[in-house]
C-alpha positions in Angstrom: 28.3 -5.9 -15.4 25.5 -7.4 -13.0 22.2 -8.3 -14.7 19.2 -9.2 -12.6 17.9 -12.7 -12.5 14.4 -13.4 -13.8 14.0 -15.0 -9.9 13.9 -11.3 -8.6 11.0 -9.3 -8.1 10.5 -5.9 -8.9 11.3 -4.2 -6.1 8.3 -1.6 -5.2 9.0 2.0 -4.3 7.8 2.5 -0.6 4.2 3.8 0.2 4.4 7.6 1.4 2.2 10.4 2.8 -1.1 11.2 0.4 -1.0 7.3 -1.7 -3.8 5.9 -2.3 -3.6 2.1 -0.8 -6.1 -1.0 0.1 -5.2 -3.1 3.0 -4.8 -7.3 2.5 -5.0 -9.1 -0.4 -8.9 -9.3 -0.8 -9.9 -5.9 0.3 -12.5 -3.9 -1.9 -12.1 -0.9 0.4 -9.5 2.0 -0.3 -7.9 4.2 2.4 -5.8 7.3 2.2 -2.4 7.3 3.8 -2.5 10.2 6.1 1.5 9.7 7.6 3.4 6.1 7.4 5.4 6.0 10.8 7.8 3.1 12.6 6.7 0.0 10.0 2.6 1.1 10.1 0.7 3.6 8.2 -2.7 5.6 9.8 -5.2 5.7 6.8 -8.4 7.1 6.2 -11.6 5.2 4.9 -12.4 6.9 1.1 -15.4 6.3 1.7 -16.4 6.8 5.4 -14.1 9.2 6.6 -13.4 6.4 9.2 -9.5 6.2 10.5 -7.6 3.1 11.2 -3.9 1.8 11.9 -2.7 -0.9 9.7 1.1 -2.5 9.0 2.9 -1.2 6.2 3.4 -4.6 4.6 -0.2 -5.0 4.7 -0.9 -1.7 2.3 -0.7 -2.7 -1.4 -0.6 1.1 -3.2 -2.9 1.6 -6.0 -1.1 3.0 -8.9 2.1 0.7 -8.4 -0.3 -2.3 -7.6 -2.9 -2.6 -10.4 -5.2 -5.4 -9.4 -4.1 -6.6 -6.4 -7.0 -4.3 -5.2 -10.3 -5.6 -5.7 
């Protein structure tokens, strides 16, 4: 039987139409992820409506993430 070493990180479920995500490590500003395509997600500003393209490894989704969002 394998067991996982305590080296290992959790291994996160991957960000999808409709999550709720911020973008960096020190963003206060949350976006909607309208369709995640080819390694980059388009998102929509919560709170200005504004769109914008951003790399999927830069998302951090909310629910999976607590407080990695400020």
């Amino acid at each position: 039987m394998l067991e996982a070493s305590g080296s290992e990180a959790p291994r996160r479920p991957p960000i999808r139409d409709g999550d709720l995500v911020c973008v960096g490590s020190e963003s206060q500003e949350l976006y909607s992820v309208i369709i995640v395509r080819d390694g980059r997600c388009w998102l929509r500003n919560l709170e200005t409506g504004m769109d914008t393209l951003a790399g999927l490894t830069d998302c951090h989704r909310l629910a999976y993430e607590c407080g990695v969002c400020g």
